[in-house]
C-alpha positions in Angstrom: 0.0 0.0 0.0 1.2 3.6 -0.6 2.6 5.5 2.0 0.6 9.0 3.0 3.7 10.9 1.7 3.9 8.7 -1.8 0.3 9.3 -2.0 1.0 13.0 -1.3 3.8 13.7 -3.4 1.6 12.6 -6.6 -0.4 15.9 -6.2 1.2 19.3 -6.9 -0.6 22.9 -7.5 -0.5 24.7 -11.1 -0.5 27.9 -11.7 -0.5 29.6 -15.2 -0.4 33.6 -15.3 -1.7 34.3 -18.7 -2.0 37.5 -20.6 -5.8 38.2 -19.5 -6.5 35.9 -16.7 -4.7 33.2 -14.1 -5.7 30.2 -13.7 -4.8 27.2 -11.0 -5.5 23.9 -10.2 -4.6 20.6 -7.9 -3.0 18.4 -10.5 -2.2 14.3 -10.2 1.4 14.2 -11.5 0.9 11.1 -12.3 -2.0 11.3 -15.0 -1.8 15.4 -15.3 -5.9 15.2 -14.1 -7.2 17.9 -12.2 -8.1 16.5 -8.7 -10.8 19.9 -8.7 -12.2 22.1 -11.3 -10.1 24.9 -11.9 -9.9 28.1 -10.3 -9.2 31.3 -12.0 -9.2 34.9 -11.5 -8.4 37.8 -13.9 -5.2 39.2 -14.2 -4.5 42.5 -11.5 -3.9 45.7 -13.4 -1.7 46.8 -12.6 0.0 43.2 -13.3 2.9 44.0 -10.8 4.5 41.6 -9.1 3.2 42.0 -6.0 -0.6 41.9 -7.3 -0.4 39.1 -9.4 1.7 37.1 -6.2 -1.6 38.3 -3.9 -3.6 36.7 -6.4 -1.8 33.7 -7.0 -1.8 33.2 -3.1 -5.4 33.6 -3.3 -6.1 30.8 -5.9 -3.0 28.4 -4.1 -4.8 29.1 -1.1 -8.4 27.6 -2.3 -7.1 24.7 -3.4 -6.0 23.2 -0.2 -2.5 21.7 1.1 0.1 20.1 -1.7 3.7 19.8 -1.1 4.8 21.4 -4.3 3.7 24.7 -6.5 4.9 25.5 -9.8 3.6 29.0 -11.7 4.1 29.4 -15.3 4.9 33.0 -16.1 4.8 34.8 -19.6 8.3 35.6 -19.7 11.8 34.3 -19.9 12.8 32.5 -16.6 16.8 32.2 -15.8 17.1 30.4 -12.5 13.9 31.9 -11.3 14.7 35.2 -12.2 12.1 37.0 -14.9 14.2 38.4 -17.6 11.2 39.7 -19.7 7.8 40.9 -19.1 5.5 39.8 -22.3 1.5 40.5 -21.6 2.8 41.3 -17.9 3.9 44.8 -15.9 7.7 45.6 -17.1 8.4 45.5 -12.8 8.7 41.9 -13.7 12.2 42.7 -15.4 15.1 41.1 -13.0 12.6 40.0 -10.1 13.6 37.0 -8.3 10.2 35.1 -9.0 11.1 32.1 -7.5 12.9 33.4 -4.3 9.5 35.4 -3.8 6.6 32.6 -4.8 8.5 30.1 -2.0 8.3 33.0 0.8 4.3 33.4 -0.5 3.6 30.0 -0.7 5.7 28.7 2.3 7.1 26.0 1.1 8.6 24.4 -2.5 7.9 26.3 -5.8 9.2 26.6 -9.2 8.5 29.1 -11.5 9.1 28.9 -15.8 7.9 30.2 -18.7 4.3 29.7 -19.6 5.1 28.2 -22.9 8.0 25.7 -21.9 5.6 24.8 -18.9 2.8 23.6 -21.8 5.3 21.9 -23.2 6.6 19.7 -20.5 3.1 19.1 -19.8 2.4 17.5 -23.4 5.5 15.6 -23.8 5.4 14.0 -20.3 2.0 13.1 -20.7 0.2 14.5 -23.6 0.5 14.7 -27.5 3.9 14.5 -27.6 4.1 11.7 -25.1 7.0 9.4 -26.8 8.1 11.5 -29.5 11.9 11.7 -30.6 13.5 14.0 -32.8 12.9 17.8 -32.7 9.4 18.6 -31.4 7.8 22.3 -31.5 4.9 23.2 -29.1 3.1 26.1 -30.4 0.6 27.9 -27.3 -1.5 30.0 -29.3 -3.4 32.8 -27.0 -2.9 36.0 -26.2 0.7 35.5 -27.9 2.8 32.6 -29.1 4.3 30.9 -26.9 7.1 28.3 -28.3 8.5 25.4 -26.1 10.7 23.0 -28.4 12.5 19.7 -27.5 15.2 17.4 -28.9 14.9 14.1 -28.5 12.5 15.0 -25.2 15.0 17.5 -23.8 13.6 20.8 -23.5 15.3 24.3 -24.8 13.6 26.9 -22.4 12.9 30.3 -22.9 13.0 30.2 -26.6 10.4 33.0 -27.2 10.0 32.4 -30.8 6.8 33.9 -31.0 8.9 37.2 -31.8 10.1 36.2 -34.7 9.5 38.6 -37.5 8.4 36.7 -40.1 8.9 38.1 -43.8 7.0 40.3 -45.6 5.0 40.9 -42.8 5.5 44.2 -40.6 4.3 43.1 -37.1 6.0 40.4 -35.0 4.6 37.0 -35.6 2.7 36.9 -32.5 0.7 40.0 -33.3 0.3 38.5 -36.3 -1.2 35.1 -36.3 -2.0 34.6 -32.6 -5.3 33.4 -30.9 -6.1 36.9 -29.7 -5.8 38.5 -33.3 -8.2 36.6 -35.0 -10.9 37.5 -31.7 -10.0 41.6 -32.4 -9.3 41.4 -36.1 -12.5 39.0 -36.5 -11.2 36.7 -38.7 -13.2 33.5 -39.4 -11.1 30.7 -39.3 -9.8 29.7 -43.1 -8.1 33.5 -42.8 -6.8 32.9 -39.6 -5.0 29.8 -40.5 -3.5 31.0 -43.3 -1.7 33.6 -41.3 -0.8 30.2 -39.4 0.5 28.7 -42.0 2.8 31.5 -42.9 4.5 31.1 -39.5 4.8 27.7 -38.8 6.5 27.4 -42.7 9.0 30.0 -41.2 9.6 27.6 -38.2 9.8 24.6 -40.2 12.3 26.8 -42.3 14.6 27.6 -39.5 14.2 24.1 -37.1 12.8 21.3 -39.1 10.7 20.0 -36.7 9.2 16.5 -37.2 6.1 17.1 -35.1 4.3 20.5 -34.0 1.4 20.4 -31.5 -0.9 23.6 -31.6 -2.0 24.3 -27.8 -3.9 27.2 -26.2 -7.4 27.5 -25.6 -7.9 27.5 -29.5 -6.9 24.1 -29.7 -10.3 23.0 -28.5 -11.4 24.2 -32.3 -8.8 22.5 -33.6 -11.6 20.7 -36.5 -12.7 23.7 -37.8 -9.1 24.8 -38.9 -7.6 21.3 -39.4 -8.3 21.2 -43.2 -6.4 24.5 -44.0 -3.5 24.1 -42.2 -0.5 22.6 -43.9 3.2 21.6 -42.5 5.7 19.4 -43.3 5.8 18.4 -40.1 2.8 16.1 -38.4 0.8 17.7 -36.8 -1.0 17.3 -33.1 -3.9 18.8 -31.1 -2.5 19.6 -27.3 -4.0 16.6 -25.7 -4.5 19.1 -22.7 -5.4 22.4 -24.5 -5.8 25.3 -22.3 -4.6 23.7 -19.0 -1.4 22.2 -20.5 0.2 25.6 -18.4 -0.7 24.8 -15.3 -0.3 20.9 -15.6 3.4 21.6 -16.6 3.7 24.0 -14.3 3.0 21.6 -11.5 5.2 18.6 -13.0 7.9 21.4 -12.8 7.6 21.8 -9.5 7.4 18.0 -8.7 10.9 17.9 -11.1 12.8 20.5 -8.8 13.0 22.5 -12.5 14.0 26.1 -12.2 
């Protein structure tokens, strides 16, 4: 039989601070299930540090006792440090994240970037459960995230989704994500070929033999299937819009930082 602490240590808290909202939950590390709905709150404005920690203390706190927390953040992490503050208030620049989410939460936490954290989530468990060779995990929301592997090792902080792609005059984020098809009201063959355009300028520069599309939009993944078209196969995130905050908590669970 399981010991209480085995049984414990199966169970870590989530956290993903996205560019509109944060959302948490009590994952099984072991399945990457949700032991409780959700919880979610929107993101403080100003998104300080300090705010969004109160609110992440908030969520953590409604979720009960786990021995672990990781929080997914939409910037470049070095060694729990923010480097850059995309979607987020630019006080995030140099703040020790992870020195300040352990003195919050009391107790072990790491903290990552959003998109490497939807990765991890996918490839430990998910779509790209298995896969070899050089994988590219696209989370398409308010920006692009980009988390990409070889042979299951992660690159972190790769921040792709500022690539400018050519011919086109915004970054490719601006250009193609999630968010711009809500404010530009595109319907969805117009969207995806903006897609298109910049996963062929991935492809170009990595070769990846898989991409998995993730975000929230990856729900709707049928009614753009049909237009997209890669070289590489490609997945729907098994997890979707929580692959964030299950990552984040198999993070945590990993001792990653």
């Amino acid at each position: 039989m399981a010991t209480a602490k085995a049984m414990a240590m199966q169970r870590a808290i989530g956290i993903d601070v996205g560019g509109s909202s944060i959302k948490a939950g009590l994952v099984d590390t072991d399945t990457g299930s949700l032991q409780q709905p959700e919880v979610r709150c929107d993101l403080p404005q100003p998104s300080t540090p300090d705010n969004v920690l109160a609110a992440i203390g908030q969520l953590a706190g409604s979720l009960g006792a786990a021995p672990a927390c990781g929080i997914a953040l939409p910037a470049v992490v070095q060694h729990g440090v923010t480097r850059t503050a995309s979607n987020i208030d630019r006080s995030w620049l140099g703040f020790d994240a992870r020195s300040a989410a352990r003195k919050l939460l009391g107790g072990e936490a790491a903290v990552l970037n959003d998109a490497d954290a939807a990765g991890l989530a996918e490839m430990r468990l998910g779509a790209g459960r298995g896969s070899q060779g050089c994988v590219l995990m696209l989370t398409l929301g308010t920006g692009i995230g980009t988390a990409l592997f070889i042979d299951g090792t992660l690159l972190p902080n790769t921040e792709l989704g500022h690539l400018q792609l050519p011919g086109v005059v915004v970054e490719g984020e601006r250009y193609a994500a999630a968010r711009t098809r809500t404010v530009e009201q595109l319907d969805w063959p117009s969207w995806a070929a903006r897609l298109n355009r910049y996963i062929a300028e991935m492809e170009r520069l990595l070769w990846p033999d898989l991409v998995i599309l993730g975000g929230a939009v990856a729900e709707h993944f049928e009614l753009y299937r049909g237009a997209l078209h890669t070289r590489a196969e490609l997945r729907r995130a098994h997890f979707c819009g929580q692959a964030g905050l299950i990552g984040a908590a198999l993070a945590a669970v990993e001792g990653r930082n």
